[in-house]
N, C-alpha and C positions, 0 to 999 in steps of 0.2 A: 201632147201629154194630157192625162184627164184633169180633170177641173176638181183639183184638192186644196186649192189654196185656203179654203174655209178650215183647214182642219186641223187643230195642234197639238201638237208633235212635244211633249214633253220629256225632260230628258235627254236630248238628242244621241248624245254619247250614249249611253247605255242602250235607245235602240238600233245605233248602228251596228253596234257590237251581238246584236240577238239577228238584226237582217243577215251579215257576215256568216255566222254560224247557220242559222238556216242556208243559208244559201249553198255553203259547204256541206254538212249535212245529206240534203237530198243530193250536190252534184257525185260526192261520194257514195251513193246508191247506186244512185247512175250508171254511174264510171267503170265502179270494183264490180259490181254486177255483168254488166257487160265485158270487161277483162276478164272475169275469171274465167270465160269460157273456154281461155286455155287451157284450162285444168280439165273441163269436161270433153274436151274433142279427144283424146283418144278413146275414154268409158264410150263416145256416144258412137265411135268410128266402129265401135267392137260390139255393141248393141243393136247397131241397124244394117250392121254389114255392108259398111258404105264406103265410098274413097274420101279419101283427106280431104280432095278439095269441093268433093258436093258437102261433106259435113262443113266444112270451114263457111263455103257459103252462106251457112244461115246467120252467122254473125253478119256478113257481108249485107245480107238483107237488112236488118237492124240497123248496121252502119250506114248506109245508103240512105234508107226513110228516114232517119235521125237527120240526118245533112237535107234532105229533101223539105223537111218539116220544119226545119229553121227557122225561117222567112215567116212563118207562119203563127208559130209560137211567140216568135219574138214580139211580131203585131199581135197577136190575142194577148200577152202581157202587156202592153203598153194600153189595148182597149178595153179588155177585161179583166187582168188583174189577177194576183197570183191565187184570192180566195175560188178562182174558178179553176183555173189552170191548175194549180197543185194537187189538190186531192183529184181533178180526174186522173190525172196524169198518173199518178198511185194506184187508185183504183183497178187502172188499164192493167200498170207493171204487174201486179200481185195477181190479177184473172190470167197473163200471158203466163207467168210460172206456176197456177196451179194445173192449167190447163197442158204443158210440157212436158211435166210432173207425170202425166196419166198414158203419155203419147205412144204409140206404137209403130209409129212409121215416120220417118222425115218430115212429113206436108205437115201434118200439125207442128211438127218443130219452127218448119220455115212461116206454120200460120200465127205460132206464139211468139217463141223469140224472136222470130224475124221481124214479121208488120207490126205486129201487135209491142214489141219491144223496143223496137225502131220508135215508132210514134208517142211511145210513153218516155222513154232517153229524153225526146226533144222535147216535152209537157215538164220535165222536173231538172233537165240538165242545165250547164253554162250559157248559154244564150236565155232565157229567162233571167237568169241570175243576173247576166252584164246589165240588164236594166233595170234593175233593184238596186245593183253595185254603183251604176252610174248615178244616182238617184242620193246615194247614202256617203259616197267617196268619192264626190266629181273630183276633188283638188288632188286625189291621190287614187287615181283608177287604175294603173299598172301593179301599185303593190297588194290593192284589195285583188283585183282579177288575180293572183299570182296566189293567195291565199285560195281560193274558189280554184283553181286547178290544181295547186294540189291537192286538191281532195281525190284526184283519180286514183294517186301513189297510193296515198290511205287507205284508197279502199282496196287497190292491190295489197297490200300486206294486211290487212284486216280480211278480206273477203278470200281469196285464192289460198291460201292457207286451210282456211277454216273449210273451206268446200272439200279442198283435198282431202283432208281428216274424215268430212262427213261421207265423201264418196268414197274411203277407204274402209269406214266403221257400219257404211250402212251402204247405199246406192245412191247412185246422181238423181233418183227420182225423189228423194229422200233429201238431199241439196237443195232442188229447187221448189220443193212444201215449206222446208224454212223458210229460204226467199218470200215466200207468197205471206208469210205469217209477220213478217219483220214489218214488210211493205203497206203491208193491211193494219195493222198496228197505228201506223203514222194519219193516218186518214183522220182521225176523227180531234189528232194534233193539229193538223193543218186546219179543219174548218174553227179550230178556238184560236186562233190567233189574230193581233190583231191590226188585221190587213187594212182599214181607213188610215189608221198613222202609218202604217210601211209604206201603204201607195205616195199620202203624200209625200215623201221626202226628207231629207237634211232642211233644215231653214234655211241655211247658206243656199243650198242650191236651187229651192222653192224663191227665195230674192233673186239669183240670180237669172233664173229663165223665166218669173213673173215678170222682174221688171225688162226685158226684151220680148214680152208677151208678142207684141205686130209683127216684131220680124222674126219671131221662132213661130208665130203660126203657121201650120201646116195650108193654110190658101194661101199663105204669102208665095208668090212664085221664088224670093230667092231662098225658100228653107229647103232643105235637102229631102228630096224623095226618093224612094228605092229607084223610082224611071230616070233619074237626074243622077241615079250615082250611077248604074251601070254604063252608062257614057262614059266616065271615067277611067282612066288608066292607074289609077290609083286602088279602086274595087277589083278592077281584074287579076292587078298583079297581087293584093291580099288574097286574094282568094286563089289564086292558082301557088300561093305558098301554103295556105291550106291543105288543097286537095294534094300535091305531092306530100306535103310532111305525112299526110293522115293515112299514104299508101304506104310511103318508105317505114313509119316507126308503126302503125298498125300491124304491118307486115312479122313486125319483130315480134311485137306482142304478142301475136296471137298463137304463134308459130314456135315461138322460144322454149315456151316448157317443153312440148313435144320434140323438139329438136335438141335439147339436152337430154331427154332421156336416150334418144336413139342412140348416144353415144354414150349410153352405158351409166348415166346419173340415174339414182335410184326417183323414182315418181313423187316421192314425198318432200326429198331433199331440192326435186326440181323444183316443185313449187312456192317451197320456203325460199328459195332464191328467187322467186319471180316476185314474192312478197316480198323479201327485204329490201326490194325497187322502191318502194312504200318509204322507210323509213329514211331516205333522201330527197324523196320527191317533194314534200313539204318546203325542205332550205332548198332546193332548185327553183321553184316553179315561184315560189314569195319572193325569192331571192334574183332571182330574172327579172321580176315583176317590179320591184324597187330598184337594180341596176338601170332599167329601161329608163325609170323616172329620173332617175341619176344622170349617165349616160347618154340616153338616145336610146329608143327602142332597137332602133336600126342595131346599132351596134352587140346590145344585147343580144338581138334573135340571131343575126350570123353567130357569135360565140355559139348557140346552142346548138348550132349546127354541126360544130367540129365535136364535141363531145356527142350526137348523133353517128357520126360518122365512127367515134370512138368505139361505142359499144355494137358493132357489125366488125369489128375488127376484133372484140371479145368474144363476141360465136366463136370466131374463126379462129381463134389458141384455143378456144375447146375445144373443136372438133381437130385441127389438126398439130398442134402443139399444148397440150393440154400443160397447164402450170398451176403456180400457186396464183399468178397474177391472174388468169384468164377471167373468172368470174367476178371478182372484184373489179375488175375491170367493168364487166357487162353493167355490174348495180350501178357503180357510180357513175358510169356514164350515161343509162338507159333513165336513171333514179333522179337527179341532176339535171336532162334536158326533159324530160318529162314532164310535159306540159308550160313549158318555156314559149312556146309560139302562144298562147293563147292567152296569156298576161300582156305581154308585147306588142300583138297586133291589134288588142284589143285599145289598148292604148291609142295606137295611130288609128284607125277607126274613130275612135269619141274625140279625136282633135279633128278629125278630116270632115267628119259627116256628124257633128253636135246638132242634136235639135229634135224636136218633136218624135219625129221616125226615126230615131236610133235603134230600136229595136226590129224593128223591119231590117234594117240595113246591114246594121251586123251579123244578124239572122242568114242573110241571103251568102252575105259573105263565108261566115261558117259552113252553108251548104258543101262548101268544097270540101272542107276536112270531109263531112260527112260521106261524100260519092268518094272520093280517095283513100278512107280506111277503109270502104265497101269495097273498092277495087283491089286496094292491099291484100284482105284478109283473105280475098277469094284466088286472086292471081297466087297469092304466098304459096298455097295449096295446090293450086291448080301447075304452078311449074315444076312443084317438084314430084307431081305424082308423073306429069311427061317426062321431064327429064331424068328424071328416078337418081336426084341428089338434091342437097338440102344444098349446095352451092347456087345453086338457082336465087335461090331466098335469099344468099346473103349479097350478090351482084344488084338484084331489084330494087332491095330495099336501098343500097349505096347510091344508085343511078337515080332514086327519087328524091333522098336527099339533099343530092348536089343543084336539082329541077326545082327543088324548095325553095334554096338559097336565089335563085338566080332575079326574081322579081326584084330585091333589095338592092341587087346590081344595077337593074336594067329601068323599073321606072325612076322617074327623075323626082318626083315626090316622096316616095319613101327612101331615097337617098337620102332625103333632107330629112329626115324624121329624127 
């Protein structure tokens, strides 16, 4: 951790409550940004005469370098600090949408939204934030992370809505010039704030890993290093519940509005359904995030499983027993586990691997989600343009998040969590 203990921190409460919001904030730019893409894959499938799943791909791209870039992020906030990291990280997001904005062919798409979007996700998204969060809420890091994840719901029903309107009343190139105006906007927020009292800490938590300074020091051989955790069966099995959740509910996401419309939902009303996910994912994701702290994370994160498992079962009354329950079904279940794994494991993480390089570590860990919604979003696509049925989708996505669930069974660590 950097050397802030000279530095005070008045108010405490009042600036945890501005770190929290920031932190939500940008991870909801994030998030809803990157989700809305739903809304855009069919406008962009019809503009570049392309198959579903080389268009779905470029999410895929973004999802992947976001997971890829974890590890990375997480150590560049813990070394340099979010006055660095946040505004480039903006900077990036807004030059990738205006640059998209102008695109005429794929490759720019896969060179903006993809890399260039990919790598800004991981500059402003939830792994930066968990080390501000741990920083601000060590004694209660499951219910603050569980506020910081809901922010993806929010920005699904704030962002995916509003796109669909814009690329209804205007064009998807039109969509992402606001994107680029909103993002640009923030930059010059981010450099006035003020990041010496956010670096240093809570007092409570500045006491309590000053005074274990010798044995959280990163030379100390027993503090936890990214090379020392991945020996671990404990980092494996987190993260291999990562990469499946991020392929099984990615999969849903990405794919859901277009897979509503194909059966016949009008495109407006789809995506006002994929937003009203938005207005439950908040009491899911906070609400998981304090069960964990209650309960056991353990516990919590299998429940969110079955309610995953739920809304794959709500597709599938839409598409083949269409009711009044089917889509109520999808919100509250998709809306509710939505973002439940990343309040949770985040948890068992800052108990397993506390100390100097937490951000490293959870970072690396997170990488899974990242390569697993990259694999989701592109397989979602990619099996149903072979197999030429959206049953595809809904088998993948089920079969991932049972492959989710299984680490919580099988390592004997996160048993005990």
């Amino acid at each position: 951790m950097p050397q802030t203990s000279d530095v005070a921190v008045p108010r405490p409460a009042l600036l945890a409550g501005v770190v929290l919001a920031l932190c939500f904030t940008l991870t909801l730019l994030a998030a809803g940004m990157n989700l809305s893409f739903s809304v855009f894959l069919l406008p962009l499938e019809k503009a570049l005469s392309a198959e579903r799943g080389e268009v779905s791909s470029i999410i895929s791209v973004a999802l992947l370098l976001a997971g890829l870039m974890s590890p990375i992020t997480g150590t560049l906030m813990e070394r340099l600090g979010p006055r660095v990291l946040y505004p480039a990280g903006l900077a990036l997001f807004a030059s990738a949408y205006t640059i998209a904005s102008y695109a005429e062919n794929i490759y720019t798409l896969y060179a903006s939204i993809g890399v260039m979007g990919g790598v800004s996700i991981a500059c402003i998204g939830p792994v930066p934030a968990a080390v501000l969060i741990n920083r601000w809420y060590h004694a209660r890091v499951g219910a603050a992370m569980g506020v910081i994840y809901s922010a993806a719901g929010v920005g699904t029903l704030i962002i995916s809505p509003a796109a669909a309107l814009l690329i209804a009343r205007f064009d998807w190139r039109t969509a992402y010039q606001v994107y680029a105006v909103i993002l640009a906007v923030l930059i010059p927020v981010m450099l006035a704030m003020p990041w010496g009292k956010i670096r240093a800490g809570h007092p409570s938590y500045r006491q309590f890993h000053l005074g274990k300074a010798d044995a959280q020091s990163p030379t100390n051989t027993d503090a936890w290093t990214l090379k020392r955790a991945i020996r671990t069966t404990s980092f494996w099995g987190m993260s291999a519940a990562f990469f499946f959740a991020g392929a099984g509910v990615i999969s849903v996401m990405i794919h859901s509005v277009s897979f509503m419309i194909e059966t016949g939902i009008e495109p407006v009303y789809a995506a006002t359904v994929f937003g009203l996910i938005g207005l439950l994912s908040p009491f899911g994701a906070t609400g998981f995030g304090a069960l964990g702290d209650r309960i056991g994370p353990r516990r919590a994160v299998l429940l969110s499983y079955l309610l995953s498992l739920s809304a794959v079962g709500g597709l599938f009354l839409i598409k083949y027993y269409p009711s009044p329950i089917a889509i109520p079904l999808l919100v509250i279940s998709v809306g509710l586990s939505m973002g439940a794994r990343g309040p949770t494991v985040s948890t068992m993480a800052s108990r397993i691997f506390s100390g100097p390089n937490f951000g490293g570590i959870y970072g690396a860990i997170s990488m899974g989600g990242g390569m697993g919604a990259a694999l989701g979003a592109w397989l979602g696509g990619l099996l149903q343009d072979i197999l030429q049925t959206s049953d595809a989708l809904l088998i993948f996505s089920s079969i991932m998040i049972v492959c989710s669930a299984s680490p919580f069974f099988l390592v004997r660590a996160l048993r005990q969590q």
